[in-house]
N, C-alpha and C positions, 0 to 999 in steps of 0.2 A: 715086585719090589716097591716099599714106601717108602718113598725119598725126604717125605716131614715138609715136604715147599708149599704148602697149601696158604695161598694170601700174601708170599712174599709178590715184589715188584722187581722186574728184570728191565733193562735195555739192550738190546742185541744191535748191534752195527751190524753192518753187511747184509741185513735180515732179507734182504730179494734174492738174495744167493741162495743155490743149492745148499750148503753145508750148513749155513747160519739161517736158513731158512726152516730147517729140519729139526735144529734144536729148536728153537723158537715157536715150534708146534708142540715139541714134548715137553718143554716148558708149559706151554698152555695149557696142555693135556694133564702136567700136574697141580693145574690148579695156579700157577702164578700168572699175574697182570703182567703184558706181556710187550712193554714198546718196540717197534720195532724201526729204525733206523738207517735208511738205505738213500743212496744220493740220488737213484732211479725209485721218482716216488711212484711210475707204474708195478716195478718190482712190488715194491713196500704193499703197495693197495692190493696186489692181487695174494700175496701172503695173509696181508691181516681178512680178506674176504673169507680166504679158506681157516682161518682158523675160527673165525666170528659166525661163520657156518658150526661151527663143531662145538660152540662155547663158551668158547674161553673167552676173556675179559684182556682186547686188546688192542690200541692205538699203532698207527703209522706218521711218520714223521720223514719229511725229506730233509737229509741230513750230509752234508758234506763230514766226515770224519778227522780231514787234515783239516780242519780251519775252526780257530776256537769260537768266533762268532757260531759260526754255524752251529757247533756242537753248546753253546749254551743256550741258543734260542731252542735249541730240541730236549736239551734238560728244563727251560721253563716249560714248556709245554708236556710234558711227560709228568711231570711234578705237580702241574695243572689238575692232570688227569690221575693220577695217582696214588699223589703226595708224598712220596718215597721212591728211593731207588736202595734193593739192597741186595741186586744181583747184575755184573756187567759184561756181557758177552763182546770181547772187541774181535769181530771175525774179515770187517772190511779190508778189501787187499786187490792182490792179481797180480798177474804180469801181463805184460805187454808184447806186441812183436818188436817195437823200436828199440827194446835194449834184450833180445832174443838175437843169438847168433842165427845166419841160414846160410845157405847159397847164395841169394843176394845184399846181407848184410854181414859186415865184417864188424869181429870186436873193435879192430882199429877207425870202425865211422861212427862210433856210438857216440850221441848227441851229448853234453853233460846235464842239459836242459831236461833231457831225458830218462836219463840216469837219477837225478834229482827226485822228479816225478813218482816214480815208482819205487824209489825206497820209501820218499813221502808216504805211498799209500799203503807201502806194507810194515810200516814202522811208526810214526806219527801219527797213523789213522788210531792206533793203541792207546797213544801215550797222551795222546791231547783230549779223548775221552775218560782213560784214568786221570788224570789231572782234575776236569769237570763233576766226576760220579765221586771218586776218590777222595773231595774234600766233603763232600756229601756222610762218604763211609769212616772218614775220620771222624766227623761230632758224631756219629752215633755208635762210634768202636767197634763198630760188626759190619762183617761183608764177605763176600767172595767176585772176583777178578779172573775170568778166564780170557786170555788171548791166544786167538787163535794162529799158531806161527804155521809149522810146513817142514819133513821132511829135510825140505832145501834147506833151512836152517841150521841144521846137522850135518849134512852131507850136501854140499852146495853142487847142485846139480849140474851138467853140461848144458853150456848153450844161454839158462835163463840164467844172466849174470845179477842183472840189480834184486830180480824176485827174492835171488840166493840172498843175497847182502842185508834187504831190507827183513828178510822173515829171521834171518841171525841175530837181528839186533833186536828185534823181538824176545828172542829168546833171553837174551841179554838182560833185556829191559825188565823181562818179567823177573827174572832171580833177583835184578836190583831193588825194584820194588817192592817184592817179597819182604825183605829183610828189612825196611825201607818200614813199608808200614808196621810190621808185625812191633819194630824195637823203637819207633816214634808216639806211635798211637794206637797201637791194640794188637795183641796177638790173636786177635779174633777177626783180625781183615787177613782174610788168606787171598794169595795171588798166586796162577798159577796158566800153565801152557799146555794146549791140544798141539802135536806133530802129526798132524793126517800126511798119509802117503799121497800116491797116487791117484786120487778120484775126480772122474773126468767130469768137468766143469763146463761153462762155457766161455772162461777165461784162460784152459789150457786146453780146446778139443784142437786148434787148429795144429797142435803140436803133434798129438797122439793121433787122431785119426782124419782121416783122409776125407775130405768136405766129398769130393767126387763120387768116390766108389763107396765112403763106407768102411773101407777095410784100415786094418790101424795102419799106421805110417812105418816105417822103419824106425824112428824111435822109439812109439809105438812098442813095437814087436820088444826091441831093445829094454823099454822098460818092464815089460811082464818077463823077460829073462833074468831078469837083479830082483825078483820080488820073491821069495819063498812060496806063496802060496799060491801065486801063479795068475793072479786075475791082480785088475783095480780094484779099487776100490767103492762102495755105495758111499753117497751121503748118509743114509739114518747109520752107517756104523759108527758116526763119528759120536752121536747122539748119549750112546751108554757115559763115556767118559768125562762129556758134558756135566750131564744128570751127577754124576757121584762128585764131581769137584766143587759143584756148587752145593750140593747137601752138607748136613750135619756128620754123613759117614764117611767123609774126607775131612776132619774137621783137623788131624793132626797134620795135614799136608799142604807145605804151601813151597813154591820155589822150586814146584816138582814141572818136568817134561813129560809128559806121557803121548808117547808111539803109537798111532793109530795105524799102520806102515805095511799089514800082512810080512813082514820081516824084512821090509828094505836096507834100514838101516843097520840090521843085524850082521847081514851078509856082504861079507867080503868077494863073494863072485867067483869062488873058487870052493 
């Protein structure tokens, strides 16, 4: 498949991540200059290593995503290197165990300090880099916008309450912006959201599998029983859907959700 990206210029948050770290190689892989932006500048260094191995044409930048400081000092420097941004991947996020239901933490001791925090990073980390790229993609009237929300967004999961909350408003966010840019400044700034299911991370393994043995957890198990296809998920699946929202052959879609979920969200459980 020719996606047409050759010599565009991308920024990816999150990019030390599994999922945003994958696109951000197929990105490179098609040819576009490739910042990558993670608050773990070890992360960042050993992504841009392996792609600078393979290629591709691409910077790292230690970047706080909630803080707009931070995120303009990684737009001059990206711009430095660059000179354009005209692709924006916001995938920074997580949850946490402090606002994770368990055995030993009740919804009723959850911190608000905490609760704060982690909508911050799965909601703000979006909206404070759109704001930054986004006035960028305004004066040149073309762009694409993907944020990456979560399943939880849809279907707010048991247990991870703020994760649920913060990737909803994501979802939120994107639709608003969608419409937002397309009818202030160009209907050729498309925005638009990745729903990945269940792919085990290392921001949700201690949920799913069992640090000891190895074997999945009881929720775990729990969740490959609500999944139609029966497994989790890989990071490169998330990759395909990436690639077409940013190309020219998603050029009529913006404000759209697309389910990366093996049919999580399809199924009612019955």
């Amino acid at each position: 498949m020719n996606w047409n990206l050759q010599g565009k210029a991308a920024v990816v948050t999150g990019a030390g991540g599994a999922i945003c770290g994958e696109i951000a190689s197929a990105l490179a892989g098609e040819g576009v200059r490739v910042a990558l932006w993670d608050i773990s500048e070890e992360a960042a260094s050993a992504r841009r290593d392996l792609i600078a191995k393979g290629g591709g044409e691409v910077v790292s930048v230690t970047c706080d995503a909630t803080s707009r400081k931070s995120v303009a000092e990684a737009l001059d420097r990206t711009v430095e290197a660059f000179g354009t941004v005209d692709i924006l991947i916001n995938g920074a996020g997580g949850g946490r165990p402090e606002t994770t239901t368990s055995d030993s933490l009740s919804f009723f001791d959850f911190e608000p300090e905490d609760m704060q925090r982690v909508i911050a990073l799965n909601y703000l980390s979006a909206v404070i880099p759109s704001q930054a790229v986004g006035r960028m993609l305004a004066e040149k009237k073309r762009g694409a916008v993907v944020n990456i929300s979560s399943a939880a967004g849809l279907r707010p999961v048991t247990r991870a309450l703020s994760y649920s909350d913060g990737k909803a408003a994501t979802v939120s966010f994107t639709r608003w912006l969608a419409v937002h840019m397309a009818q202030t400044y160009s209907p050729d700034i498309r925005v638009n959201t990745i729903a990945p299911g269940f792919v085990i991370t290392t921001q949700n393994r201690f949920l799913l599998v069992d640090e000891a043995t190895g074997e999945l957890t009881e929720r775990g198990r729990s969740v490959i029983e609500r999944v139609p296809m029966g497994r989790f998920g890989e990071p490169r699946e998330i990759v395909g859907a990436a690639l077409w929202l940013v190309s020219d052959w998603a050029s009529f879609v913006t404000g759209a959700v697309i389910t990366t979920d093996g049919g999580f969200t399809a199924y009612a459980g019955v």
